[in-house]
N, C-alpha and C positions, 0 to 999 in steps of 0.2 A: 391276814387281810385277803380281800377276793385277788387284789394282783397277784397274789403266791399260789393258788391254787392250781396244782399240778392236773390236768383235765386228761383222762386216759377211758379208752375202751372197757376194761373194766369195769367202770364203776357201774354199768350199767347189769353189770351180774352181779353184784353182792346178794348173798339171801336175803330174803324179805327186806329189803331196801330198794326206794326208788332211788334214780339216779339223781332229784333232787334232794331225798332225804340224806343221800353218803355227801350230796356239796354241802347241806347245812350241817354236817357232821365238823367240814373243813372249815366251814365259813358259816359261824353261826347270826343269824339273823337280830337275834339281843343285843351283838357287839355292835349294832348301828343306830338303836334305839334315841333317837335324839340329835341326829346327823343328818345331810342330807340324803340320804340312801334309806332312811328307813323306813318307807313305802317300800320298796324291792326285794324281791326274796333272792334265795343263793340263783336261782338261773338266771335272771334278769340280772344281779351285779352283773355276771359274765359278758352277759350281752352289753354291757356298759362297758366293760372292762377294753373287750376285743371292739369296740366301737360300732356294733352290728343293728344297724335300726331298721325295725321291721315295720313301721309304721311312722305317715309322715310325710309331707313332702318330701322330707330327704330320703327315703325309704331306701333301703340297700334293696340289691337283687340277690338270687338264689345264691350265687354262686359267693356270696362276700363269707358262707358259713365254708367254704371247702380253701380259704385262705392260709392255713396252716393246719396240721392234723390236729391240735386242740380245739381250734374254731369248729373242726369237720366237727368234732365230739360231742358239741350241741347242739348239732342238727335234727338227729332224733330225736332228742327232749321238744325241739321247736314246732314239730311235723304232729306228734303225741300229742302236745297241749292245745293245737290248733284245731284238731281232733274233738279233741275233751271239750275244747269250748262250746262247739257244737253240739256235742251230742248232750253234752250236761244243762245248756239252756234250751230243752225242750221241757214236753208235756211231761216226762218223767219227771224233773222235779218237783210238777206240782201235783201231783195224785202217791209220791209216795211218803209213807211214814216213815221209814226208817228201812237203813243199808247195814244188810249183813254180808259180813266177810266168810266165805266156806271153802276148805280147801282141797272140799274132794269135789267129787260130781254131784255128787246127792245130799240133800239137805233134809235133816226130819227134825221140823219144827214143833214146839208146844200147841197142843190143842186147851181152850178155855173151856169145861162145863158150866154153864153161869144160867140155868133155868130155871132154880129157886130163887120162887120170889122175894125179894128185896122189899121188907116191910119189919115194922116196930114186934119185937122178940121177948117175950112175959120173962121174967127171971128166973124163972127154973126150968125154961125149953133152949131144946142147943139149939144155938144160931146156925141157918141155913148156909148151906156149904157151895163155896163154887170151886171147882176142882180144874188142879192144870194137870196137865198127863201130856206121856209125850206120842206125837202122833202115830198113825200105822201109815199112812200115805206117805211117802220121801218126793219131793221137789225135784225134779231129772235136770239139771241145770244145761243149757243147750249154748253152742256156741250159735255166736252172731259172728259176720264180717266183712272184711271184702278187703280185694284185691286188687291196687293203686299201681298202673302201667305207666310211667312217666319217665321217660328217659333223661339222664343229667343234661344233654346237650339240648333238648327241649323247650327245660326248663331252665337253664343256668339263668337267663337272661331276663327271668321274670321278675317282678317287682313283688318282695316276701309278705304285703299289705295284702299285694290282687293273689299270690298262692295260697296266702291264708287264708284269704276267703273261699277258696276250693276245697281244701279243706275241710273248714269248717261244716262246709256245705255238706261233704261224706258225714260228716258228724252225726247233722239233722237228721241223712237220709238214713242213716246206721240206728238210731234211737228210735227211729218212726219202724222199723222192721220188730226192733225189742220193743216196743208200746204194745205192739199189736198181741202181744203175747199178754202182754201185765194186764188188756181190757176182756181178752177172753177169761183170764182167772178171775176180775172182778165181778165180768155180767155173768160168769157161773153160777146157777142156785140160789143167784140174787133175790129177795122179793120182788114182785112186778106191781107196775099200776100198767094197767091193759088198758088201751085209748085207741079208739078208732081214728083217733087224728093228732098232731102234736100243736096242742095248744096252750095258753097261760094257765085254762083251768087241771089241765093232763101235768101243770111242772107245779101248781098248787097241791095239788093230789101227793105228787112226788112228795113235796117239800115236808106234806103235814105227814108222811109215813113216815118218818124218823121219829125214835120216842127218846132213849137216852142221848142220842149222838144229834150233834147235827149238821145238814146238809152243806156244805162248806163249799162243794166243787160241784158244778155241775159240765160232763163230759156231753161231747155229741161230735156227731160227724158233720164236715163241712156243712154240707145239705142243711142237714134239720140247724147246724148253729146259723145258719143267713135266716132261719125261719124265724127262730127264736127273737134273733136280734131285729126282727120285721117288726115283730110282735106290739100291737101299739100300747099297752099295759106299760113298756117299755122303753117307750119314749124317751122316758125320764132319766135312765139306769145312770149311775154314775160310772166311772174310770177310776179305775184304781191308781195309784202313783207309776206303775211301770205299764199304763195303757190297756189295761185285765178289763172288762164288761163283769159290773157288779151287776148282779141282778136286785130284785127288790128283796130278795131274802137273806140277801146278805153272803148269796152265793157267787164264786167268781166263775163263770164261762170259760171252760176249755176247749176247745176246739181241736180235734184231729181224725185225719183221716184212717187211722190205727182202727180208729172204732166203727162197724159198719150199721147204714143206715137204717133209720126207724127203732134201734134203740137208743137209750138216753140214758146212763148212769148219774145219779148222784151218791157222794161219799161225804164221809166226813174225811179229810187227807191225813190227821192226825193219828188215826184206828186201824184204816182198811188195808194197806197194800205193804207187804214187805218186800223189799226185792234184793233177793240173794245174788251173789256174784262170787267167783272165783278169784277174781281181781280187777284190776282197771282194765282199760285201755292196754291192749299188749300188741308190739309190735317187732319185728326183725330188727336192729339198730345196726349190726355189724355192717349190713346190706347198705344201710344210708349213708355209715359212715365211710364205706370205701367210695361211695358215688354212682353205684348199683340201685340206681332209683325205678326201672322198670318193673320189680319185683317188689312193692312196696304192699306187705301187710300189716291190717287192725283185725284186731278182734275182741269180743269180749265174750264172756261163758255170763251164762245167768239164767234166774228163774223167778217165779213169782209167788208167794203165799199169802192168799187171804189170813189177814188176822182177826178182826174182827166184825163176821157176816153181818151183824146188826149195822155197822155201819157204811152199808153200801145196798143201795135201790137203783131200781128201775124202772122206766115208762118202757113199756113193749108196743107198737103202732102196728094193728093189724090192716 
């Protein structure tokens, strides 16, 4: 049960294990299946366990995680996922297709030939061939990061609701550095629709240049999204259930400032973007768990592959 679970420094080094995956090794998540706990994964027992609420009116403060040296041992998981929460609810989530795990520097992805036409084949001609090969260009995966100054005495006192939300905050700004990379790979080599101005008729344009795929995402920078959302064609748009700006094509508005002004991608999110990583969220822990909180790094390694060019357009505003 989570009360036995021996909580040591180590376990944050096991190979290729997080330090959540070695608790639900200890403390498997199945065995609550039908209890009250089984909402909670193995870190959260913990935090139940050692009585630690991090949200809340009762909200504990910084210092209730350095109550004994097991408590200290969750701290770094807590500071990581506060992290993660941020950076994983941004604009990344919604323009990528799919996450590959790579555990060198370099990635060299499948390239698709697929330029024979797709049409009905007489029964004695060979069917047209689309060929995957593996690429000659390698993916440079680049680290991201940064560097959290925050001394224990500072912060002992803070309430873990309001630090999470600082946090978190590094998260957005940490993912908004990585975006800016994944929009340069997508508006590369993109098709264009050329428009002397960003208008409903310049995202109709966009919309009808999609032929297999379709337009699912429309990306823009601050600026042109206020223009967009002006736009009286627009009036009407609907909301999607988590407050997303549908357009009339059935496309969801994203907005970030990753992407700079005057152009406009659309994608389809299912096709176009792959984004490689080295790993998650990596961070110093030994450092948090002595109380060494001035010296508090994140990082993550990553890089971007177009997968499939046909599903990613552009308006270009000259």
């Amino acid at each position: 049960m989570y009360n036995d679970v021996k909580l040591e420094k180590a376990m944050y080094n096991l190979s290729g294990k997080s330090f959540t995956a070695a608790l639900e090794e200890l403390d498997p998540s199945a065995a609550y299946i039908g209890t009250e706990l089984e909402a909670l994964d193995a870190f959260e027992r913990q935090l139940k366990r050692f009585n630690i609420r991090v949200s809340g009116a009762d909200c504990d403060c910084v210092e209730k995680f350095f109550t004994s040296a097991e408590t200290a041992v969750l701290f770094p998981e807590y500071v990581k996922r506060s992290i993660a929460k941020g950076f994983e609810g941004t604009v990344l989530s919604s323009v990528t297709a799919v996450k590959t795990v790579c555990e060198s520097g370099q990635y060299l992805g499948c390239v698709l030939d697929d330029t024979a036409e797709y049409s009905a084949t007489a029964q004695t001609v060979q069917l047209p061939e689309s060929v995957v090969t593996e690429g000659e260009t390698a993916v440079v995966l680049e680290k991201y990061g940064r560097l959290i100054n925050a001394s224990y005495e500072a912060v002992r006192k803070q309430r873990l609701d309001v630090f999470g939300v600082m946090l978190r905050g590094i998260g957005v700004k940490l993912a908004v550095s990585v975006v800016k990379k994944a929009m340069s790979v997508l508006a590369e080599d993109a098709a264009a629709v050329n428009a002397a101005s960003l208008s409903y008729a310049s995202l109709a344009e966009l919309y009808g240049s999609f032929d297999c795929f379709d337009m699912t995402t429309v990306i823009a920078n601050p600026s042109d999204a206020s223009k967009i959302a002006a736009m009286e064609q627009l009036s009407d748009s609907k909301l999607s259930a988590d407050g997303k700006m549908i357009l009339p094509f059935g496309s969801e508005l994203v907005k970030t400032s990753a992407l700079e002004q005057n152009t406009i991608l659309g994608i389809d999110k299912n096709f176009a973007l792959e984004f490689v990583t080295s790993s998650g969220l990596v961070m110093e822990t030994d450092k948090l768990i002595d109380r060494q909180l001035d010296q508090i790094t994140v990082s993550i390694t990553c890089g971007f592959r177009k997968i499939m060019p046909d599903a990613v357009k552009k308006i270009v505003i000259s």
